[in-house]
C-alpha positions in Angstrom: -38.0 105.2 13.2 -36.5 101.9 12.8 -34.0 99.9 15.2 -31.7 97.5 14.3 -30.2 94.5 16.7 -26.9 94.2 16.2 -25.8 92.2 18.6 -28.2 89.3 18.1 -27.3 90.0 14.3 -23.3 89.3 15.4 -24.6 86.3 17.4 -26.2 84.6 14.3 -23.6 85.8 12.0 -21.0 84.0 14.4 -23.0 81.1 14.8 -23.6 80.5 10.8 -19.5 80.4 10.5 -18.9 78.2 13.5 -21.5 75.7 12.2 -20.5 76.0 8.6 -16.4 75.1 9.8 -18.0 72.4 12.2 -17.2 74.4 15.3 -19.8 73.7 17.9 -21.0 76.4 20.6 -22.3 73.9 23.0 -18.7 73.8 24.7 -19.8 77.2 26.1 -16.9 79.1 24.3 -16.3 82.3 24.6 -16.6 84.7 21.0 -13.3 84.8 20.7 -12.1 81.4 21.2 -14.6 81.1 18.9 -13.3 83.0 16.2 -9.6 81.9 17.1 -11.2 78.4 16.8 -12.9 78.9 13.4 -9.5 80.9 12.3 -7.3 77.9 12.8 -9.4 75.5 11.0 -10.2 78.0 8.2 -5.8 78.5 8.0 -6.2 74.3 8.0 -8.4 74.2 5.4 -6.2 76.7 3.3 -2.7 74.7 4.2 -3.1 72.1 1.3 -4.1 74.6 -1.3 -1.5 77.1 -1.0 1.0 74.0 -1.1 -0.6 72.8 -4.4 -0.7 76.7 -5.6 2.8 76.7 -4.6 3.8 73.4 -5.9 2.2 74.6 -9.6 4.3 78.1 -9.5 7.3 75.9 -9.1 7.2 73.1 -11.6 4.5 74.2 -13.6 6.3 76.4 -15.9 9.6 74.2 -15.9 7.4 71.0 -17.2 6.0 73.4 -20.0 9.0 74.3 -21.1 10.3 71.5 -21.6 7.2 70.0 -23.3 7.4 73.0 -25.9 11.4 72.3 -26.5 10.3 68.5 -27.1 7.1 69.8 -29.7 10.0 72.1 -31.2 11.9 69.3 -31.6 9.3 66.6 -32.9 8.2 69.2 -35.3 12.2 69.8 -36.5 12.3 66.1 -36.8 9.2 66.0 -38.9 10.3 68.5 -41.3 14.0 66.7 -41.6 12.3 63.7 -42.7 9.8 65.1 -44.9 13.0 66.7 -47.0 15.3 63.6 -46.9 12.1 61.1 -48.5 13.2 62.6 -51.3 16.8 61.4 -50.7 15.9 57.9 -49.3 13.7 57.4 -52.6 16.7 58.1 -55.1 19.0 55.9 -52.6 16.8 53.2 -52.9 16.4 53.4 -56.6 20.1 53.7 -57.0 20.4 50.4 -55.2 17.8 48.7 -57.3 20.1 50.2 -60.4 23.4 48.9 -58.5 21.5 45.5 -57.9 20.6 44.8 -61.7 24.4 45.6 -63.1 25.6 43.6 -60.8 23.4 40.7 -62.2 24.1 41.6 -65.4 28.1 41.9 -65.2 27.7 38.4 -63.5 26.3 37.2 -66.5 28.4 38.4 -68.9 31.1 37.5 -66.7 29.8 33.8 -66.8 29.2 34.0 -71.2 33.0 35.2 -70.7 34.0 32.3 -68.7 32.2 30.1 -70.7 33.3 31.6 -74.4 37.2 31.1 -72.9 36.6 27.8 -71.8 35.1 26.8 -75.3 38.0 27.8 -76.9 40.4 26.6 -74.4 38.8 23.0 -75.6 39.1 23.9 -79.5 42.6 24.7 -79.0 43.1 21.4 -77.2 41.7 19.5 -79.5 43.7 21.0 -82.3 47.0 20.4 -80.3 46.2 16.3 -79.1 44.6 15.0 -82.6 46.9 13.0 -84.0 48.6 13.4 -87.5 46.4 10.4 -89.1 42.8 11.4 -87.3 40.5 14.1 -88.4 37.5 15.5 -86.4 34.4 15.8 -88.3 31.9 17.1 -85.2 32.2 19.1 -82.4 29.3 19.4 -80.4 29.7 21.9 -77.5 27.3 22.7 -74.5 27.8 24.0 -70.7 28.5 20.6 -69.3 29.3 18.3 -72.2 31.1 17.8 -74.9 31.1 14.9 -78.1 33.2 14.8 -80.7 32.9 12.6 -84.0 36.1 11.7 -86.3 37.7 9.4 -89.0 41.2 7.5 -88.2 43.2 5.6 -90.0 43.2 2.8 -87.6 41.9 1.9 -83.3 45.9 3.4 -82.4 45.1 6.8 -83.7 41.6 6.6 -81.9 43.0 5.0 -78.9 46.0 7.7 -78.7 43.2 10.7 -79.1 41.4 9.2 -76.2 44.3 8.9 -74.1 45.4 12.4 -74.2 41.7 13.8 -74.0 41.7 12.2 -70.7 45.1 14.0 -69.4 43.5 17.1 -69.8 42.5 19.2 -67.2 39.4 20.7 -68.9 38.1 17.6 -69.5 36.5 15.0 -66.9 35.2 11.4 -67.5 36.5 10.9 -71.0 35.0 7.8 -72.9 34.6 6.3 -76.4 31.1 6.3 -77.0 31.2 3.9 -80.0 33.9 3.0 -82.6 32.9 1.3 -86.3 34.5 0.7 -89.5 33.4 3.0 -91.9 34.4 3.1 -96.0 35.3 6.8 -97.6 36.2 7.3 -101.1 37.0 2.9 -101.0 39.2 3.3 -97.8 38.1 1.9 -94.7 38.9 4.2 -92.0 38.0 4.2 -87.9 34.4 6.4 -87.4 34.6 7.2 -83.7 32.7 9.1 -81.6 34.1 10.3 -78.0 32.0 12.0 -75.2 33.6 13.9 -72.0 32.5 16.6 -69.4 33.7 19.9 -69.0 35.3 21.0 -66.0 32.6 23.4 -64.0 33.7 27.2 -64.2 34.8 28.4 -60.9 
């Protein structure tokens, strides 16, 4: 037959709980203030972790919903951009495209300019050479232009050169060099007469 103590088991049982929540029994407590004791500090001990475990029910499932919206969202966003490269690339190239007519209907545009002002200075020249005068050379280039010619005498040459110089197409008119010249056993004025275009606009 085998007997079993209890109480002294109670006692140690008791005592192992009190010392493990830092209740001491040399206060002469009773074994119920005792237990009421290590109750309180046990519901003490408990306080902060239900909060937390509260706190976490709460906000936990609000935070990750709005982290999966945002992922939904970043992922929507990825795929938009993915389909409008495509889009970006021909937008790019048709500037590139846009850019080089441009250039080339400005330079057209300035061969345009350039062939009217030309012939604005032809027909000039046909309209101020006098009667008794004739122009043997025309040399033409973008900012300059020298013209060689026979006259009968310095008044033909001298009125050419005056009304070069009125015209507005023409800037810093001057006789380059004037010389008697013989053609066919008549002497006759050999003239040459240098001016500057007007710059195209």
């Amino acid at each position: 037959m085998i007997k079993i103590n209890l109480a002294s088991s109670g006692v140690g049982t008791t005592a192992s709980v009190n010392a493990s929540l830092g209740i001491s029994t040399d206060g002469f407590l009773s074994p119920e203030e005792t237990r009421k004791e290590a109750l309180k500090r046990l519901v003490i001990m408990l306080i902060p972790a239900l909060a937390l475990y509260a706190y976490q029910e709460q906000n936990v499932p609000q935070k990750q919903s709005e982290l999966n919206a945002k992922t939904q969202m970043l992922n929507e966003l990825t795929a938009y951009n993915a389909k409008q490269s495509a889009s970006v690339a021909e937008i790019k190239k048709f500037k590139e495209d846009e850019a080089l007519i441009e250039a080339r209907i400005a330079a057209l545009d300035k061969i345009s300019k350039d062939r009217h002002r030309e012939i604005r200075v032809l027909d000039l020249l046909q309209q101020v050479i006098p009667e008794k005068a004739w122009i043997t050379q025309i040399k033409i280039t973008p900012e300059k232009v020298t013209v060689q010619g026979l006259a009968l005498s310095d008044f033909e040459v001298s009125g050419f050169l005056e009304a070069l110089t009125k015209s507005v197409f023409l800037m810093d008119v001057n006789l380059v060099n004037s010389s008697e010249s013989l053609v066919d056993g008549v002497s006759l004025k050999k003239f040459e007469i240098s001016c500057l275009l007007e710059k195209p606009l």
